[in-house]
BALOBA-1460 file (C-alpha; in Angstrom, 3 decimals):
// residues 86
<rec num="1" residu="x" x="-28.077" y="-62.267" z="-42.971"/>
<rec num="2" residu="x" x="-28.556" y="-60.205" z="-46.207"/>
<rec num="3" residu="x" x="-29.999" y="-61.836" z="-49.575"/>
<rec num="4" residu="x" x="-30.228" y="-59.870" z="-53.023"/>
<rec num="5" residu="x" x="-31.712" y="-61.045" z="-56.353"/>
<rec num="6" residu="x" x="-29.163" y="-60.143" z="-59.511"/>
<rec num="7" residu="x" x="-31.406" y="-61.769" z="-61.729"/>
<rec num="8" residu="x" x="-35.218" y="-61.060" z="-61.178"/>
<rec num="9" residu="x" x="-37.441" y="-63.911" z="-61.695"/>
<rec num="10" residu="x" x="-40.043" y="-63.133" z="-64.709"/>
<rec num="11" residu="x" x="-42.871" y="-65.508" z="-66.325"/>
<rec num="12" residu="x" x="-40.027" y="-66.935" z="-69.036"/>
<rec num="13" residu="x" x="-37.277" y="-67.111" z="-67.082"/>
<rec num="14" residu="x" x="-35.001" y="-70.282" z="-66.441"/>
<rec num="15" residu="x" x="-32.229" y="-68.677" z="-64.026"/>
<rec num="16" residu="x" x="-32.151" y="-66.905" z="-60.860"/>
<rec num="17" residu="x" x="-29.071" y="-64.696" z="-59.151"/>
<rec num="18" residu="x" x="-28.284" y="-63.407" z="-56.407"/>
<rec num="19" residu="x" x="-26.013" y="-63.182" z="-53.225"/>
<rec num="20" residu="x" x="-26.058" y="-64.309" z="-49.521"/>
<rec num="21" residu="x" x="-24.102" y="-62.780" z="-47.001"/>
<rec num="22" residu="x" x="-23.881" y="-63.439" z="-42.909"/>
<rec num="23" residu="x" x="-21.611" y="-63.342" z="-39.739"/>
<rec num="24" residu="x" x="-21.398" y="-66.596" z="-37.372"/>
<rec num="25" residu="x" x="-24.275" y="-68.431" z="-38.821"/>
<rec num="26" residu="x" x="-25.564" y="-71.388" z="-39.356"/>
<rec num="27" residu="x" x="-28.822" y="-72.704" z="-41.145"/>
<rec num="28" residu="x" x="-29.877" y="-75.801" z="-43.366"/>
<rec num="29" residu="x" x="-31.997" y="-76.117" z="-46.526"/>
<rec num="30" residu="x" x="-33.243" y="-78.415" z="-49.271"/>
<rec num="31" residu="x" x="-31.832" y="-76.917" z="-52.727"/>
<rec num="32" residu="x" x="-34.823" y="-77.068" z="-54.576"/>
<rec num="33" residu="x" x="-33.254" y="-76.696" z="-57.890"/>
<rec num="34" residu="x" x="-29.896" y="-76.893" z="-59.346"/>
<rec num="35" residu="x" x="-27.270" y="-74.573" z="-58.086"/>
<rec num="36" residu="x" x="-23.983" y="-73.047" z="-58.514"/>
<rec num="37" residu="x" x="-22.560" y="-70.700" z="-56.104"/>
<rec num="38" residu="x" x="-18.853" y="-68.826" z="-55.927"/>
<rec num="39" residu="x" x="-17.697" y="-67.694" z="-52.745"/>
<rec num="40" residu="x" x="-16.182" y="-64.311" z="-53.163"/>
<rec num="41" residu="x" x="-15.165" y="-63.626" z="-49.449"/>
<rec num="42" residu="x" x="-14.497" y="-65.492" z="-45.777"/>
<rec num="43" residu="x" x="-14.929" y="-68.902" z="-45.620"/>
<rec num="44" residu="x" x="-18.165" y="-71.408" z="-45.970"/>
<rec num="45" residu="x" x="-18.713" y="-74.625" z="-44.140"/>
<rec num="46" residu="x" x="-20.585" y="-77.134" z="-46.292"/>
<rec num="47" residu="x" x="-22.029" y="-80.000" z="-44.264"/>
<rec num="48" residu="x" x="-23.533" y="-82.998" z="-46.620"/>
<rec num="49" residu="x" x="-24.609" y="-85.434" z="-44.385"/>
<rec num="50" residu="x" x="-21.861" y="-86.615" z="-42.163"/>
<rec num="51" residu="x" x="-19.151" y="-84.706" z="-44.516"/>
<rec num="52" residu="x" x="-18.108" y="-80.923" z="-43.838"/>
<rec num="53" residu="x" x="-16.189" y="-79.001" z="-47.156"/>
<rec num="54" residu="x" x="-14.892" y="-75.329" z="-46.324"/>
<rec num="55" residu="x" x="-14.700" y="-73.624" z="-49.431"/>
<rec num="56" residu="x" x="-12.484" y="-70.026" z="-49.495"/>
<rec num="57" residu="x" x="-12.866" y="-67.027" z="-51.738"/>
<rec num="58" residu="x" x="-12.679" y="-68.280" z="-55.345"/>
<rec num="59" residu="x" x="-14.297" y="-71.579" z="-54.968"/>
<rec num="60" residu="x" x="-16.994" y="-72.588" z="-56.892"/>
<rec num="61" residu="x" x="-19.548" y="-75.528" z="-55.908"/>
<rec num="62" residu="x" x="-22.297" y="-77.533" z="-57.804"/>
<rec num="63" residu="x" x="-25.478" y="-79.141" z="-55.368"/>
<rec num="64" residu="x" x="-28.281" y="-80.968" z="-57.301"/>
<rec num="65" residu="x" x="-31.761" y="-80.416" z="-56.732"/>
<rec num="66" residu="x" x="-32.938" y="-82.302" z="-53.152"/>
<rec num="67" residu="x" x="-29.517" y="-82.166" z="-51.155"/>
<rec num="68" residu="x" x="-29.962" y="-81.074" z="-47.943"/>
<rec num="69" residu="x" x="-27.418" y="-78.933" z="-47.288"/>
<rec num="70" residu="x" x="-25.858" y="-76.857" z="-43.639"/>
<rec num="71" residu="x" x="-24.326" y="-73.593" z="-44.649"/>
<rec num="72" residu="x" x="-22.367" y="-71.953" z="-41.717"/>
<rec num="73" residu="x" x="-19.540" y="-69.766" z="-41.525"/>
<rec num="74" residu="x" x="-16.883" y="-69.350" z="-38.272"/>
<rec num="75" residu="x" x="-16.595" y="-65.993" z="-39.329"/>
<rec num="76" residu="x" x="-18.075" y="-64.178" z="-42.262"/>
<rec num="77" residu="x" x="-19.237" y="-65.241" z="-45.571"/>
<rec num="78" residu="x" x="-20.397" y="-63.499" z="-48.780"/>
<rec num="79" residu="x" x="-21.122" y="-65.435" z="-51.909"/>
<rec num="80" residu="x" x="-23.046" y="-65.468" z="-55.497"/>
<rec num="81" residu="x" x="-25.230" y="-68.001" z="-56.566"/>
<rec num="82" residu="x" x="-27.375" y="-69.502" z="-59.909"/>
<rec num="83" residu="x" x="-30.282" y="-71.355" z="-60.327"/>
<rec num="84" residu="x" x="-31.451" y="-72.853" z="-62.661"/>
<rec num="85" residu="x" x="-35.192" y="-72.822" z="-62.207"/>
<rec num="86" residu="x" x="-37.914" y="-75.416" z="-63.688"/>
């Protein structure tokens, strides 16, 4: 898995970038503050509870803070994301 800021995080700041990118992987995680990510390659598997989204190159999604969210990917998966941080 490889993770990169775009945005560094100073004293004043209210948003954070940055991309994710993996290869047949899976993980979970609370979103801890609002969030909008873009897939820009392969394909993501979004699993909300008992509800799975795959979202392909070009999609855009929206989680609120406290989701708890399972990322995974059948292949490979590369995507930008935003947060908005309190």
């Amino acid at each position: 898995m490889f993770i990169a800021d775009a945005i560094g995080v100073c004293d004043d700041a209210k948003l954070a970038a940055g991309y994710m990118e993996w290869e047949r992987a899976s993980f979970t995680r609370t979103v801890e503050s609002p969030e909008i990510g873009i897939i820009l390659d392969g394909e993501l598997h979004l699993t909300i509870g008992s509800e799975t989204k795959i979202g392909k190159a070009g999609d855009m999604m929206y989680f609120p803070e406290g989701i708890d969210i399972t990322y995974s990917t059948p292949s490979s998966v590369r995507i930008a994301c935003v947060n908005n941080i309190q």
